[in-house]
N, C-alpha and C positions, 0 to 999 in steps of 0.2 A: 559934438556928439558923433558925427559922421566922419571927425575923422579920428576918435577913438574906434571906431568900428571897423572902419578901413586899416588898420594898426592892428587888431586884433584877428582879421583874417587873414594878414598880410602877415604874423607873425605864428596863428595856426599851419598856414601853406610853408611856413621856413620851418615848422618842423616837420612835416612829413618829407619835404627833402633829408631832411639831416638825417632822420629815420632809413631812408631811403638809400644814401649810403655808408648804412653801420648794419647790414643784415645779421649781425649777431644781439643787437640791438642795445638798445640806451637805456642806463637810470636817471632819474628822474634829476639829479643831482648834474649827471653828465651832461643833459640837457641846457639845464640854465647857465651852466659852466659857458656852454659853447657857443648860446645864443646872445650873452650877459645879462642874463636877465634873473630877476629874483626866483626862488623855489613857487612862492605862493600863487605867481601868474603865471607858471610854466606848468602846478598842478591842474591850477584851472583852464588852462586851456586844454591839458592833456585829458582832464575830465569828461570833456564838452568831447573831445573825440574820442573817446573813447566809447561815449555814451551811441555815436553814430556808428560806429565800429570802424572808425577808418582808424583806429589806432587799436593795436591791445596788447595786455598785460602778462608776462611772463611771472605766477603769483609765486612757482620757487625760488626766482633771481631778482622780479622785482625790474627788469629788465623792457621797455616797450619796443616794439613792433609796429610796421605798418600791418594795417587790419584789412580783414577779407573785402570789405565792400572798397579800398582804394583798388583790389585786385580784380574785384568786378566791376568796377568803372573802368577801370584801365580794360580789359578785357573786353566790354561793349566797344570800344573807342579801336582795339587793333581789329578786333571781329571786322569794323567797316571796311579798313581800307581795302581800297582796291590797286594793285600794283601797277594796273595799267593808266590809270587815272592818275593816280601818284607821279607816275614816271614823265608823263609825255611832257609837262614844261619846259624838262630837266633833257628831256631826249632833243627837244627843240632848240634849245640852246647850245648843248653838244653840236649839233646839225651846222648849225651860224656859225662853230669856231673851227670846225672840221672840215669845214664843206664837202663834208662827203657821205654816204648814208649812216644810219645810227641804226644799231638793233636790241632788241628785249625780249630774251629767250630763256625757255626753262627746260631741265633735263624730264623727260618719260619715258622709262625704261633705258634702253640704251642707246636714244638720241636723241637733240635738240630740238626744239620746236619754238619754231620764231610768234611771239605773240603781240610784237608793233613793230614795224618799220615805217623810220621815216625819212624822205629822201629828200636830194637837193633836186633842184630845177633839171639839171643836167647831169645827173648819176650816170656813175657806170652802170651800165646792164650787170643785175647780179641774178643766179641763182635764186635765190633768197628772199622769198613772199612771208604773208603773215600767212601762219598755220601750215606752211610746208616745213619738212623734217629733214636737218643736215643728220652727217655722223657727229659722234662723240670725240672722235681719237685723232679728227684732221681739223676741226676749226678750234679758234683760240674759246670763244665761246664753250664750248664743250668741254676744255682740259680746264677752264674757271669752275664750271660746274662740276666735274670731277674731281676740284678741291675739297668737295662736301664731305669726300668718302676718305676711310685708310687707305693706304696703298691694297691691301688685300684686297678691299670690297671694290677699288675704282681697277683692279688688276681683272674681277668677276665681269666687273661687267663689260671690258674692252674685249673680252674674251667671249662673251655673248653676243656680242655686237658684230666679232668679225672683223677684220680688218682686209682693206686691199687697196692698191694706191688709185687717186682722182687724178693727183700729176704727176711728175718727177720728182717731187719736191714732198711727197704726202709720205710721213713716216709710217713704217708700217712692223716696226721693232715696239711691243707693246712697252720694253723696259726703255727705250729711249723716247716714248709719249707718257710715261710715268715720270722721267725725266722730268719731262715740260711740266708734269700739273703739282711737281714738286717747287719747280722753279715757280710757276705761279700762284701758290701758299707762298712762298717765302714774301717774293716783292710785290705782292697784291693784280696782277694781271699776268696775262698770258697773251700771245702771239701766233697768228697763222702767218706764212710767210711761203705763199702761192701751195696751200699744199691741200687745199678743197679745189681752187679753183685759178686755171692760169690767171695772171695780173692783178689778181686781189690780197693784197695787204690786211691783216685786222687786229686789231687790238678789243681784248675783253677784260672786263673786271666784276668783280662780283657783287650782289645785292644781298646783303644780309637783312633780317626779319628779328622782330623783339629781343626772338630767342637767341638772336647770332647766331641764327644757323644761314647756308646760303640757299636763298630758293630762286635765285635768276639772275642774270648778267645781262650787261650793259656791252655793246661793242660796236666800236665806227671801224668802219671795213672802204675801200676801194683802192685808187693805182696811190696813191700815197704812201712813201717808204722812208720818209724822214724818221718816223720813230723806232723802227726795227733794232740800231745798235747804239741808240740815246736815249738811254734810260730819263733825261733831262728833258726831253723832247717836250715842247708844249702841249700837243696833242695826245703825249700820257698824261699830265699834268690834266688836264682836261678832261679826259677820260675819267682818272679817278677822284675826281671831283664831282660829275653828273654819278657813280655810282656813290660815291659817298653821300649824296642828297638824298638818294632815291633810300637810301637804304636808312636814314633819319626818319626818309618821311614812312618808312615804313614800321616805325618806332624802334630800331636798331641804335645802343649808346656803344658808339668805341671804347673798347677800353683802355682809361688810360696807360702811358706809356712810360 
């Protein structure tokens, strides 16, 4: 009996996956096709959820759907997260394969604002506290988050923001820092290379949310220059690996490729 029961939840939960993804949604028919199972036990279980509304019924197509209350569960369940909570295991372990500090920053308005760092034993002195404010247009962090926007809208706000150089090295041609946050959409991070701050190296990558949109970045930063023209580098490898977690555990699904 208990493990009919456990087969019947276990075959409820396989279909609101399948449901899940066919958002134009399934007949009834297509169902049992997919899961092999007969009509009779695919009606009744889609009964039963239906009855809860985690499933429902498209009555001109005949068509099912996941249903509003899997949408407000799942909605209770991202409401919680907290991104800082979420991230620091992930920031910790970065830390161990980097040895060098780790940071988690969000764009407001037209600058970055660090909301955890966390360092090694022996860090470089950085700039860079929790709740102090970089620019946008000279750390790798900030041309990540400048991936969120069109070029027009991330063009508005470099333009807001200002620009002027921190070193030698800090671009201050808004079309050649468009450059960069084009280059970092394409291969998933972005690069400072001493251009906030002499002898600091950084590498960022972004944290996407449910919605895949980007709401914060991931970046180890200090004298470290191995990954600057090695795309292969472990410490990108690394990098976007701690934002690819972060951004799961923030209920972010890649899509496939």
């Amino acid at each position: 009996m208990a493990d009919s029961a456990l087969q019947t939840v276990d075959r409820a939960l396989a279909i609101l996956e399948l449901l899940a993804d066919h958002p134009e949604g399934l007949r009834l028919v297509d169902i049992a096709a997919a899961m092999s199972l007969n009509k009779v036990t695919v009606h009744r279980l889609l009964a039963t959820l239906l009855a809860r509304d985690f499933v429902e019924k498209r009555e001109d197509s005949g068509r099912y759907l996941p249903g509003l209350r899997l949408v407000e569960i799942s909605s209770r369940r991202l409401n919680s997260l907290e991104l800082k909570t979420e991230a620091q295991p992930w920031l910790r372990r970065l830390v161990g394969l980097a040895g060098q500090p780790v940071h988690l920053a969000i764009l407001d308005q037209n600058e970055i604002v660090y909301i955890e760092k966390i360092e090694t034993v022996h860090s470089l002195r950085m700039y860079s506290q929790i709740g102090k404010r970089s620019p946008v247009y000279c750390t790798a962090l900030g041309k990540v988050l400048l991936g969120a926007f069109t070029d027009p809208e991330a063009a508005a706000i470099l333009q807001r923001a200002g620009i002027h150089a921190y070193t030698p090295m800090t671009l201050t041609d808004p079309q050649l820092i468009l450059d960069e946050v084009r280059e970092a959409r394409r291969c998933g991070y972005a690069l400072d290379r001493q251009e906030h701050e002499p002898g600091v190296f950084c590498a960022a990558a972004p944290v996407h949310d449910y919605r895949g949109q980007i709401i914060a970045a991931v970046s180890t930063a200090g004298s470290r220059q191995d990954f600057l023209n090695d795309p292969a580098s472990p410490l990108i490898g690394w990098l976007l690996e701690t934002a690819a977690a972060v951004s799961r555990r923030m209920g972010y699904v890649e899509p496939e490729k």
